[in-house]
C-alpha positions in Angstrom: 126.1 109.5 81.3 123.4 106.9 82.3 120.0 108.7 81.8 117.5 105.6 80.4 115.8 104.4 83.8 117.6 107.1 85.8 115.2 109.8 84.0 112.3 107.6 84.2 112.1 104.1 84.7 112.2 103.4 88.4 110.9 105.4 91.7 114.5 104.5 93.4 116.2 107.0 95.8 119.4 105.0 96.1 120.6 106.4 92.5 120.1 109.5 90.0 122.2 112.1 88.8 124.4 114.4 89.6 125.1 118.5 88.4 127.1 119.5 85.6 129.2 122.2 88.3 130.7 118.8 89.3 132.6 118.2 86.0 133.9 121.5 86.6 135.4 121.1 89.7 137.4 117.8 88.8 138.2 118.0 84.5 141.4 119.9 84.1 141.6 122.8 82.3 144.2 121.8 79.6 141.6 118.5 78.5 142.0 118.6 74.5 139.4 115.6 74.5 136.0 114.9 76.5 134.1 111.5 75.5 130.5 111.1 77.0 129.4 107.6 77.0 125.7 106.9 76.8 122.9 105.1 76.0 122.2 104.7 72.0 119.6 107.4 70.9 117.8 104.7 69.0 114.7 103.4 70.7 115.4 99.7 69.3 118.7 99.8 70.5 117.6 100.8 74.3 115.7 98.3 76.9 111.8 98.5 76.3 112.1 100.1 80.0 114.1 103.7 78.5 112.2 104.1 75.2 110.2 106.3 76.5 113.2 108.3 77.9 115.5 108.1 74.4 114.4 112.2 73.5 115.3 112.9 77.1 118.7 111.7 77.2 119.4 113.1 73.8 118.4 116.7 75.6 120.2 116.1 78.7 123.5 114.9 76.7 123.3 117.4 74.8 123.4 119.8 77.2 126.0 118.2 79.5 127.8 119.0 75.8 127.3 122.3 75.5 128.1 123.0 79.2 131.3 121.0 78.5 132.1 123.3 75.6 131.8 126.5 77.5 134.4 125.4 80.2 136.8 124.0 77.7 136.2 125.9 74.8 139.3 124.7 72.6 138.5 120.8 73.8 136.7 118.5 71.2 133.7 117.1 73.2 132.5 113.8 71.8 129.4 111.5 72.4 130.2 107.9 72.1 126.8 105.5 71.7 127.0 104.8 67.8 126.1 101.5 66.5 129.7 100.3 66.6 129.8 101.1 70.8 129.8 97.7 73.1 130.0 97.5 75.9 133.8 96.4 76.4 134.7 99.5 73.9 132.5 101.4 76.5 134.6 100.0 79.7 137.3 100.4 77.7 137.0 104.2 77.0 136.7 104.3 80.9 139.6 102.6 81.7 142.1 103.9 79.3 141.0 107.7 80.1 143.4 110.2 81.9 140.1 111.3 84.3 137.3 109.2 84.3 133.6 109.7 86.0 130.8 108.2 86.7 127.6 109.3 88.9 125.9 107.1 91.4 125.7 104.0 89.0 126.6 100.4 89.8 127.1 100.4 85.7 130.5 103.0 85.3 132.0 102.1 88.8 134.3 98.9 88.4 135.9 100.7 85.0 136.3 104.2 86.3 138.0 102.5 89.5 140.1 100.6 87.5 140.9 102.6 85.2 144.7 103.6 84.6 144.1 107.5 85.2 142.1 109.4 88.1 138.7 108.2 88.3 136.0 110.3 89.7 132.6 108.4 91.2 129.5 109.7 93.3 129.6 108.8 97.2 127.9 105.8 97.3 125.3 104.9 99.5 123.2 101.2 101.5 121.4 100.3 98.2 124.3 101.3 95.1 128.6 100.8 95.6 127.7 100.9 99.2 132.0 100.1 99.5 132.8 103.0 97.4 133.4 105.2 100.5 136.5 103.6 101.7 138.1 103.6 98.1 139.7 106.6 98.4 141.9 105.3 101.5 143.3 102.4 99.8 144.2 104.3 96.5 145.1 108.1 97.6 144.9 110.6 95.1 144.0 108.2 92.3 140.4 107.8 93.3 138.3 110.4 93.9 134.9 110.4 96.2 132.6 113.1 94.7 130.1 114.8 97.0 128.2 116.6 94.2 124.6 117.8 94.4 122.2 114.9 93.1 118.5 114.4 92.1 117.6 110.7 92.5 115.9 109.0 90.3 112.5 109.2 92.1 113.1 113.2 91.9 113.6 113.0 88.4 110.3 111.2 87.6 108.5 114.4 89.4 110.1 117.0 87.3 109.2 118.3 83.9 112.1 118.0 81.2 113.1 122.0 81.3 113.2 121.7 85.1 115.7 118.7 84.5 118.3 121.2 82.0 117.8 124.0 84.4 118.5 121.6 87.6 121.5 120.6 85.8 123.8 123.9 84.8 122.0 126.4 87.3 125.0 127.7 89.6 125.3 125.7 92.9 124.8 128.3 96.0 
């Protein structure tokens, strides 16, 4: 779940986040596990460009958890950014995982693509994994191309925190 400058660091239309309904459509339903990978919530561990943003993700994870839980209810749904998460042990998380996703992010692309289960990523667009659209055609059925409602990361910046949780688990119409 990338949320630092995605919440709040850049003006940029070209990437953001997508609802929590999407998770829904794709995780199956006998999942016993769910990791979320994120930023640290530790201001010294984040760039000095998502301090400002740390509380925020914490919320928004948090929620994406509790959403999680509510669809699986017997699943164990864990958040991976401790002290002892690199980067590799991040990629590798991706790549190892039965069903893998990632929003529209040049960061969880390359791992969620090659990973050795399904993976799951936003429709790209010109400006972020701009190639991502003809993925799906080389690797049938083990890539995915989501289409899933998104608030860029200039929308975010306009929106109050609350408007942010409610954007993300209100029912798609």
């Amino acid at each position: 779940l990338r949320c630092g400058d995605v919440l709040g660091g850049r003006r940029r239309t070209d990437y953001g986040m997508m609802k929590f309904s999407e998770y829904k459509k794709w995780i199956s339903k006998d999942a016993r596990t769910v990791g979320i990978v994120t930023q640290p919530f530790d201001k010294e561990r984040n760039r000095s460009l998502d301090h400002d943003k740390v509380d925020d993700c914490r919320a928004v994870t948090y929620k994406l958890v509790d959403y999680l839980q509510d669809f699986l209810p017997s699943a164990k749904i864990s958040i991976h950014n401790s002290v002892n998460e690199s980067l590799p042990m991040t990629f590798a998380r991706l790549i190892m995982a039965d069903q893998s996703f990632t929003t529209l992010s040049s960061f969880g692309i390359f791992p969620v693509i090659g990973g050795f289960g399904k993976g799951y990523f936003q429709k790209g667009n010109g400006g972020v994994n701009p190639f991502s659209k003809y993925l799906p055609e080389i690797y049938p059925g083990e890539l995915i191309m989501m289409d899933a409602p998104v608030k860029t990361a200039a929308e975010l910046m306009d929106m109050d925190l609350q408007s942010i949780l409610d954007w993300f688990v209100e029912e798609d119409s």
